[in-house]
C-alpha positions in Angstrom: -13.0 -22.5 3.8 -9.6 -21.3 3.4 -8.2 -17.8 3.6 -7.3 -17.9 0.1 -11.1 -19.5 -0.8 -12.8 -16.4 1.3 -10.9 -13.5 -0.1 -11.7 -15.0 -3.8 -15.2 -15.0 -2.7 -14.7 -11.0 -2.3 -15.6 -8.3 -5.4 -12.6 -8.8 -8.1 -12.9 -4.9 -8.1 -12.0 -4.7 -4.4 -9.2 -7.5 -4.8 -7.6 -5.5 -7.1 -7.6 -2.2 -6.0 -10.1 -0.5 -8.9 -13.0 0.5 -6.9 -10.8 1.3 -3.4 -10.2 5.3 -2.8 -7.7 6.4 -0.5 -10.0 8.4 2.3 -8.4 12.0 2.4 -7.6 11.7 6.1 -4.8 8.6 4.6 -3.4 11.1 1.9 -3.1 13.8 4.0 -1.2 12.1 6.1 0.7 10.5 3.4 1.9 13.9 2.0 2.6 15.0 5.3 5.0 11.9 5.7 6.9 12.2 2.1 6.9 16.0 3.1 5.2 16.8 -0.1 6.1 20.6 -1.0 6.2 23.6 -3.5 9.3 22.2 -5.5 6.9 18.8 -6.1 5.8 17.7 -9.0 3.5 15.2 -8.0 2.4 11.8 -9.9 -0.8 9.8 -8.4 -0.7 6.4 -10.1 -4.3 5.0 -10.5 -5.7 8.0 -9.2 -9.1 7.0 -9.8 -10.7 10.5 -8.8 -9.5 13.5 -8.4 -9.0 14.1 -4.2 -5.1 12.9 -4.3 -4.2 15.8 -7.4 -6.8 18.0 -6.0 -5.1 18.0 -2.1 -1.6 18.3 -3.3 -2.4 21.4 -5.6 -4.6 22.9 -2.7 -2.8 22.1 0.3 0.5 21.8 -0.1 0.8 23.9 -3.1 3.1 21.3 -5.4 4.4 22.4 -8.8 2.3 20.1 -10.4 0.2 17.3 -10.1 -1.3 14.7 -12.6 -3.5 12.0 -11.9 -3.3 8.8 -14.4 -5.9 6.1 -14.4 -7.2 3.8 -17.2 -10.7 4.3 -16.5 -11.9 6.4 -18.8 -15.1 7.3 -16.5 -13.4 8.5 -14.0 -10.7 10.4 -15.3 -13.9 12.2 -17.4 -15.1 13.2 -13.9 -11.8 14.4 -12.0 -11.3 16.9 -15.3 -15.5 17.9 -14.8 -14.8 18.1 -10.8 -11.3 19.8 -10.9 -10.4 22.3 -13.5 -7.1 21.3 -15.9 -4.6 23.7 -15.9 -1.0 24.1 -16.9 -0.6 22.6 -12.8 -3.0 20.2 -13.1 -3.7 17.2 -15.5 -5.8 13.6 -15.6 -4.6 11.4 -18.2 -6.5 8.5 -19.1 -4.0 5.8 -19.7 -2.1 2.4 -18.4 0.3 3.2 -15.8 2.6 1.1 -17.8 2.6 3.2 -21.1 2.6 6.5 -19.3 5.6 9.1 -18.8 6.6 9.8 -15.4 10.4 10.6 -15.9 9.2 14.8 -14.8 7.9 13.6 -11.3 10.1 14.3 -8.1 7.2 12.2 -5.5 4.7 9.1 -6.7 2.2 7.4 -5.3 1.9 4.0 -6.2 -0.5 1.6 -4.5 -0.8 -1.8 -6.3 -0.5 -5.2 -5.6 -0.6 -7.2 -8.7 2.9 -8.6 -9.0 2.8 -8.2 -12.9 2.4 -4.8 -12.7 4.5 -3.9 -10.5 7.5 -5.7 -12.4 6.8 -3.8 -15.3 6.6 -0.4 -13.0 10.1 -1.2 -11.3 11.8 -1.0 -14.8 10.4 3.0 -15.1 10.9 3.4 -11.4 14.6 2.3 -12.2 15.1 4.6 -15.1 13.6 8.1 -12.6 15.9 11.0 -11.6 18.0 10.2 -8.5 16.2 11.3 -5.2 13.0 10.6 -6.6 10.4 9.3 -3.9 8.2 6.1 -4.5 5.2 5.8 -1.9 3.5 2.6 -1.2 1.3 1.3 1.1 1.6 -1.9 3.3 5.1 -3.5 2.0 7.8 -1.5 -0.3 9.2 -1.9 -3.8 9.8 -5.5 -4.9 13.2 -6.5 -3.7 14.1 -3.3 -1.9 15.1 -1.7 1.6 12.6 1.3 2.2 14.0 5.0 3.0 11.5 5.6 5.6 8.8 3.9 7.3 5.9 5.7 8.9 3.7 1.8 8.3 1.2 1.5 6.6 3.2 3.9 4.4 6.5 3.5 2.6 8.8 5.3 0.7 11.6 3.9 -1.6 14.1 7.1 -3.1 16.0 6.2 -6.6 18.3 4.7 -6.8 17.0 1.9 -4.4 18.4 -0.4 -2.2 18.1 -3.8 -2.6 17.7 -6.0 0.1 20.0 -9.6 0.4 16.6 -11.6 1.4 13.0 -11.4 2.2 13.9 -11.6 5.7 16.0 -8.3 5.7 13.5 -6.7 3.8 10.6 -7.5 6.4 12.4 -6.7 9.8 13.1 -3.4 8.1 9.5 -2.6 7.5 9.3 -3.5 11.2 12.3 -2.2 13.0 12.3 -5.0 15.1 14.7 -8.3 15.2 11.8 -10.4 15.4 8.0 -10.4 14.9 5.6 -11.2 17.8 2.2 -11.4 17.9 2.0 -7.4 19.6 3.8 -6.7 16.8 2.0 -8.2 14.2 -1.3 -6.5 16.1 0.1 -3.1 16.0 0.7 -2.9 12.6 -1.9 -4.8 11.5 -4.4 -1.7 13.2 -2.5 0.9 11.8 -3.4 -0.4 8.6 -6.7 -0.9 9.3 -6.8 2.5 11.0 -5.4 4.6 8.0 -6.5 2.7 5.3 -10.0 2.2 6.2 -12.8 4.7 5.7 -14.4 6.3 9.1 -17.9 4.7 8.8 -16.2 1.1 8.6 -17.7 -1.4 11.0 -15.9 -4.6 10.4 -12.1 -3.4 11.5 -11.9 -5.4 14.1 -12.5 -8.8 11.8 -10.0 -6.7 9.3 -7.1 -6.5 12.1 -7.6 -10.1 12.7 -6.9 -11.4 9.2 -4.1 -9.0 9.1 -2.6 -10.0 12.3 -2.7 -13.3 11.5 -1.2 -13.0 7.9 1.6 -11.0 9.1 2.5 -13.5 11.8 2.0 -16.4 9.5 4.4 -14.4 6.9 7.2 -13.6 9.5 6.9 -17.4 10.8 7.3 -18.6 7.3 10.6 -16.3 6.2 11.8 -17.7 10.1 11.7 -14.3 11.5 9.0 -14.9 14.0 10.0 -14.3 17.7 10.3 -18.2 19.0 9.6 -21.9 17.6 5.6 -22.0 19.4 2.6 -20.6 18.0 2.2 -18.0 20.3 -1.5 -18.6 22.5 -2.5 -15.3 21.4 -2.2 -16.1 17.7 -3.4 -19.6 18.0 -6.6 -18.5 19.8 -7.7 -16.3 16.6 -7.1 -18.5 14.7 -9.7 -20.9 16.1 -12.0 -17.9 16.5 -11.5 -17.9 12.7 -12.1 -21.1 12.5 -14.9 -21.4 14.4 -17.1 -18.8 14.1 -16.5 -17.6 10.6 -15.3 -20.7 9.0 -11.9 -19.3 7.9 -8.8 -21.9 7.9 -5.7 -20.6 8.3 -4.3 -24.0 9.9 -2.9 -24.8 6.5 -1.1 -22.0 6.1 1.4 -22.9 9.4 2.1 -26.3 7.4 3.2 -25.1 4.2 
């Protein structure tokens, strides 16, 4: 089967994000990186439960922190699990219709390009200075700040990158993307995304590896006109012993 056909074959919850929980070792480390801090006031956007507003009022001792999710369920048990207060609020609501003009740092990790168009406008419209963190790839058409990969930030106002291609390399920092490269980032992101019990990263860093080549080859930043052996050989590994096509992919 295709890529595409085995990742549809995957839980719709999963695919888009609703039932995926940052592990507390990835936030810490992602508050560490934005250098989260007493002056904060901290928005978590589909927070989902309460760990990311719970750590940043706990450990690094922000201002305030509100967590925003539409699921009514679990916003019901952040507010059971950790105690409102005037530092601390869950607000059971779309992203889209909520007000976030008070917040100095946000976390924002979603993929659906629909929302994320209609969060860019808001994001616009923030205080200058005001950090944006994502995970894997930053703000639609703009340069990140900083880089510590799998994590992002973007600071208002943004900068816009000229192409996709500028955009990338600067996720990167490199002029071109070979496959070590593609394989070193792709592990960090399995590394810090993934929880510590998972078994299958390996299979993970492989899909990623290859979709980040495949990406950069694409956009014609790839390091040289061959399919690198390395790359090649995974993707008949793919091929053969999981029945996962990602030939196609090098011909579109």
């Amino acid at each position: 089967m295709k890529i595409e056909e085995y990742l549809e074959t995957l839980p719709e919850n999963i695919l888009n994000g609703e039932d995926v929980h940052l592990p507390e070792k990835s936030l810490r480390e992602i508050f560490k990186f934005v250098n989260l801090g007493k002056n904060d006031i901290f928005y978590h956007l589909g927070c989902g439960n309460e760990k990311g507003v719970k750590m940043a009022i706990n450990e690094f001792n922000v201002k305030k922190a509100i967590g925003i999710d539409n699921n009514d369920e679990k916003i019901q048990h952040a507010k059971e699990t950790f105690e409102e207060s005037n530092r601390v609020q869950f607000i059971c609501t779309s992203i889209e219709d909520s007000d976030i003009s008070e917040a100095s740092v946000i976390l924002f990790w979603f993929t659906d390009e629909n929302m994320i168009n209609k969060m860019m406008k808001k994001f616009e419209n923030l205080k200058p200075e005001t950090k944006i963190i994502t995970i894997w790839g930053p703000l639609q058409d703009c340069l990140p700040d900083e880089v510590n990969f799998p994590y992002i930030i973007n600071k208002t106002p943004f900068k816009r990158a000229e192409n996709l291609q500028e955009q990338l390399l600067s996720i990167f920092g490199v002029k071109c993307i070979d496959f070590v490269t593609a394989w070193e980032f792709a592990e960090r992101y399995t590394k810090s995304i993934g929880m510590p019990e998972i078994q299958n990263d390996r299979f993970l860093t492989i899909i990623q590896t290859l979709m980040i080549w495949i990406n950069a080859k694409k956009l014609g930043v790839a390091c040289g006109e061959e399919i690198p052996e390395s790359i090649q050989t995974y993707i008949n590994i793919m091929k053969m012993h999981f029945d996962i096509d990602f030939e196609h992919l090098l011909d579109e």
